[in-house]
N, C-alpha and C positions, 0 to 999 in steps of 0.2 A: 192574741188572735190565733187561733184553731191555725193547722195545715190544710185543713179540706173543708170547703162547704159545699153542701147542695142545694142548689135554685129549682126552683120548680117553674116552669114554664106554664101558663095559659090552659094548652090542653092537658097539663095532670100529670105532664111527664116531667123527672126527675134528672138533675145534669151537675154531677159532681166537677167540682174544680178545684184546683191547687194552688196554694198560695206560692209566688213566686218570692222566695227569701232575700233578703237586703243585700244587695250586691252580685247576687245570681244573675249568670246570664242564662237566655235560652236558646235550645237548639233553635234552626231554621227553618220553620213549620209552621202551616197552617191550623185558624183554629181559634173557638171564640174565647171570647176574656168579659169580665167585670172589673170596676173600680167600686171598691165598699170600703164604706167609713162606717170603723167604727161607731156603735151607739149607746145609749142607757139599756138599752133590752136586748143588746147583740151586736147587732149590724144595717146597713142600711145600702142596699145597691145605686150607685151612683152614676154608673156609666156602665150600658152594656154594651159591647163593641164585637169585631169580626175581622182577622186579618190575615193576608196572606201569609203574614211572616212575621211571629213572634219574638223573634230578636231584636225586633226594629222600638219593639215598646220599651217606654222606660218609665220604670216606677215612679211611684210619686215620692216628692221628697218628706224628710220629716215635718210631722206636724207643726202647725205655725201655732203664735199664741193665741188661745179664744176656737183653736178648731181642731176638729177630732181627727187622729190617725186614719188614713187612706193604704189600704192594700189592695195590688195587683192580685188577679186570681186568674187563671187560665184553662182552658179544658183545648187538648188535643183534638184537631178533629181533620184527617187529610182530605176527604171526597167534599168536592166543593159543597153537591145536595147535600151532605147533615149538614153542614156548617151551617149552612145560609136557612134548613127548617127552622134548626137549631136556635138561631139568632132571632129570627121573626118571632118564636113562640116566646122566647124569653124577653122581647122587647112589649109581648103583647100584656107580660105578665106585671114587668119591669115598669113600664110607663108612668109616671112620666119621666124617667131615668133616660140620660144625654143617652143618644144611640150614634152610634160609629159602624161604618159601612168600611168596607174590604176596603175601598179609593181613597179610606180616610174623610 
């Protein structure tokens, strides 16, 4: 799986993210995230999510048998307003992909 993908959002806009490496922790920051499993043609977004604080996420574990690798991906984002545009267009795009709210 790549370092970087980019998601495109609903309205057209484009939203690079970084994959968060096995064992990596993260600073203590806000700022949306995806869970993407791998697929036959790439990848597949599974969970788009929004949190106040990205240290608190923890990766998914290794694949189990019969199902595809799951990777964390994260995009920085401090000002509550992007985060939260940010989230809604890519949930708009994402759908029907789990959506996760700041509260959890």
């Amino acid at each position: 799986m790549q370092d970087f993908i980019d998601l495109q959002g609903a309205s057209g806009a484009p939203y690079r993210f970084r994959r968060r490496p096995d064992g990596a922790s993260h600073l203590p920051t806000a700022g949306n995230y995806v869970l993407v499993q791998e697929s036959a043609s790439g990848f597949k977004v599974m969970t788009v999510g929004v949190s106040l604080d990205l240290s608190r996420l923890r990766p998914p574990g290794p694949a189990r048998a019969g199902r595809r690798q799951t990777h964390l991906f994260t995009r920085l984002n401090v000002a509550r307003a992007a985060r939260s545009a940010e989230h809604e267009d890519l949930v708009a795009n994402y759908n029907p992909a789990k959506v996760v709210g700041e509260d959890g």
